[in-house]
C-alpha positions in Angstrom: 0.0 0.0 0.0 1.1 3.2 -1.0 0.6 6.1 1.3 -0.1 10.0 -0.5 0.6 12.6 2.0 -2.6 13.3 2.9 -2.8 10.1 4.7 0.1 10.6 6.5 -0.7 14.1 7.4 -4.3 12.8 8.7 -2.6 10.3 10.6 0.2 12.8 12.5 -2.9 14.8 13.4 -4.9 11.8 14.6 -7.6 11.3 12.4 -9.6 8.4 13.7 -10.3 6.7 10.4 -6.9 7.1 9.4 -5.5 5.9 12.1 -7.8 2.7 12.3 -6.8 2.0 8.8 -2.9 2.2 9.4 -3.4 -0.2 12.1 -5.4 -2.8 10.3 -3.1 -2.2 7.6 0.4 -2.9 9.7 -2.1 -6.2 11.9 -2.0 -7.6 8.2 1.6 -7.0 7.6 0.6 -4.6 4.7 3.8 -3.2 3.3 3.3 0.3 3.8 5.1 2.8 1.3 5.5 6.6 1.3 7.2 8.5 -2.3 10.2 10.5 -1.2 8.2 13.3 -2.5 5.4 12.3 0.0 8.4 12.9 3.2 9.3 15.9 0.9 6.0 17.3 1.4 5.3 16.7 4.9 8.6 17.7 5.9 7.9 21.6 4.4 4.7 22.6 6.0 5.6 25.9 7.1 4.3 25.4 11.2 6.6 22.7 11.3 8.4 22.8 15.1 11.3 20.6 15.4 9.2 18.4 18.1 6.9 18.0 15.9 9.7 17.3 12.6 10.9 14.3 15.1 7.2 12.5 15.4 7.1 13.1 11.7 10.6 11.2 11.0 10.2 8.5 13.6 6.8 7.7 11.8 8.7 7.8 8.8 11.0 5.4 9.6 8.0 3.0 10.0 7.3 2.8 6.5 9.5 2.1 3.3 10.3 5.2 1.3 10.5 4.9 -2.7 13.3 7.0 -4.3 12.0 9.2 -7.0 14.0 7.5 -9.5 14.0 7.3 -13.3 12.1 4.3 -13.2 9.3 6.3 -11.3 10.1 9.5 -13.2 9.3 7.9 -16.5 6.2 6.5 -15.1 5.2 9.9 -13.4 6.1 11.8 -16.9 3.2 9.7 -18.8 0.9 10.0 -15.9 1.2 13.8 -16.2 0.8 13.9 -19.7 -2.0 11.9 -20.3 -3.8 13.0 -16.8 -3.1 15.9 -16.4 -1.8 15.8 -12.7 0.7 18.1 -10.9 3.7 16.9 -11.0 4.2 15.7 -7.1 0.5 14.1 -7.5 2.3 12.5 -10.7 5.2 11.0 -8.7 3.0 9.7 -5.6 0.7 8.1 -8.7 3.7 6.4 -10.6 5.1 5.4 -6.8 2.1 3.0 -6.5 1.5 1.9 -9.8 5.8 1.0 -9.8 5.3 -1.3 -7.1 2.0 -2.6 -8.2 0.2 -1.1 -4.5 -3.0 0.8 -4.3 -3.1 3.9 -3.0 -4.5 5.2 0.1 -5.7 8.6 -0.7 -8.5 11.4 0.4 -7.5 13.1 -3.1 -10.3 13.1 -5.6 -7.6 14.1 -8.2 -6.1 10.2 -8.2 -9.6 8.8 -9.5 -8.4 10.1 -13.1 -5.8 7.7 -13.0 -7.4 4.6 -14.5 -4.3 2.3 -13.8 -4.1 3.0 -10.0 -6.6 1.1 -6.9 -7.4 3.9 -5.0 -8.2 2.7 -0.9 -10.2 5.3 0.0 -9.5 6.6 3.6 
């Protein structure tokens, strides 16, 4: 299972459906994946404290973090181009589909993307 940021940022702030989910998830021994634009993203909110940066990296840690590479690139390149999605939307997108996962997602925007399983959260 791939994780876009919005899942992680629910589950830092507690979100009780989010946090049920990681923990049925990580009961089934669910490989849990973030992009390294996902720790990218949650790593630049702007009210970020330094307490806070540690929860967010020892969470983190928890979960396997796919490299941006240029096997995910090229896969993020033709999901841009032929759905039109932002480019870190793009990456996250072509982070599942590389490692055949769903994705765990709030973001309407992913439902374009006709190869991905979207796990609504």
């Amino acid at each position: 299972m791939t994780l876009d940021s919005n899942i992680v940022i629910y589950y830092l702030n507690g979100d009780p459906e989010v946090l049920i989910a990681l923990d049925r998830w990580k009961g089934a021994k669910v490989e849990l994946c973030v992009s390294s634009i996902t720790v990218a993203e949650v790593l630049s909110q702007g009210t970020l404290t330094r307490e806070m940066e540690g929860v967010i990296l020892k969470f983190l840690e928890s979960l396997t973090s796919v490299p941006f590479d240029d096997q995910v690139a090229h896969i993020a390149a033709m999901v841009r181009r032929v759905y039109g999605l932002k480019l870190p939307d793009a990456a996250i997108a072509a982070t599942a589909l590389s490692r055949d996962h769903r994705l765990a997602t709030r973001d309407k925007t992913f439902h374009r993307v006709k190869e991905l399983v979207i796990e609504s959260v």
